[in-house]
N, C-alpha and C positions, 0 to 999 in steps of 0.2 A: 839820685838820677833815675830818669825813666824815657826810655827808646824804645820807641813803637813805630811800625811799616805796616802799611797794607798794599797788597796788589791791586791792582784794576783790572778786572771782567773785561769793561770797556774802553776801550783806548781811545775815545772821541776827544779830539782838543777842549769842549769844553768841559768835560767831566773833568780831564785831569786840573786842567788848570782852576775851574773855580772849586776844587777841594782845599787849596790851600785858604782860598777865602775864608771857604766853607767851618772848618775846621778852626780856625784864627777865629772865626765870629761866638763860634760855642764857647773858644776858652774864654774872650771877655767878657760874658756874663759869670766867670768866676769871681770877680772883684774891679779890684778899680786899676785901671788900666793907668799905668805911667811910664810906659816908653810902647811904640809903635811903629814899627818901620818898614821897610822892603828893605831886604838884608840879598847877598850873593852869599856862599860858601861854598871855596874852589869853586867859583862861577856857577855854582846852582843858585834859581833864584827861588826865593824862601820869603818870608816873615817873621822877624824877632817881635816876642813881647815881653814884657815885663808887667806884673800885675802881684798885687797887696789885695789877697781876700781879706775878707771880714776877722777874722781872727789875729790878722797882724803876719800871717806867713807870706812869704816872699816868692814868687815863682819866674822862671827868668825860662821862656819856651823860644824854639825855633822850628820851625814847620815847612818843609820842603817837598818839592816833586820832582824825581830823581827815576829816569828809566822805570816810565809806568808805575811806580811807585809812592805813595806818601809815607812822607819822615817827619814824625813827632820828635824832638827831643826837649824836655822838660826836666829842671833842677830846683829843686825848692830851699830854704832854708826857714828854722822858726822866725817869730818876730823880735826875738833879740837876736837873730844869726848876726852874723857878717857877710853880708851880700855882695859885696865887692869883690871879696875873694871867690866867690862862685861862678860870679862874669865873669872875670877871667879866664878860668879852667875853664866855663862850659864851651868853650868854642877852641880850644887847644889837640 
């Protein structure tokens, strides 16, 4: 698992709000993107992704903006994990 936050300098509605775009667009040039969504978490609104790099590893991220803030959270497992059992827990 891996949890990252940054603050905002600038609080302008569109900075904070197209970071999370912003952010979501970088991670899918990691691989191939197969699930895509606009997610809430406790009503924060966010973006889940799901994406398969090149090697076969699995990444299952969610990316939020929470009181001036962005929230990374990213969990991966190898390409033989079990990835079901990750969804799961990641949002638990």
């Amino acid at each position: 698992y891996d949890f990252s936050t940054w603050p905002f300098a600038y609080s302008g509605a569109n900075a904070v709000q197209g970071s999370v775009a912003f952010a979501a667009a970088a991670m899918r040039q990691r691989g191939d993107v197969t699930y895509d969504a606009y997610d809430r978490l406790n009503l924060i609104p966010g973006q889940l992704l799901q994406i398969t790099e090149p090697d076969g590893r699995r990444i299952f991220a969610g990316i939020y903006v929470y009181d001036r803030r962005l929230y990374i959270m990213e969990a991966s497992v190898p390409s033989a994990g079990d990835f079901s059992d990750l969804a799961r827990s990641f949002r638990q």
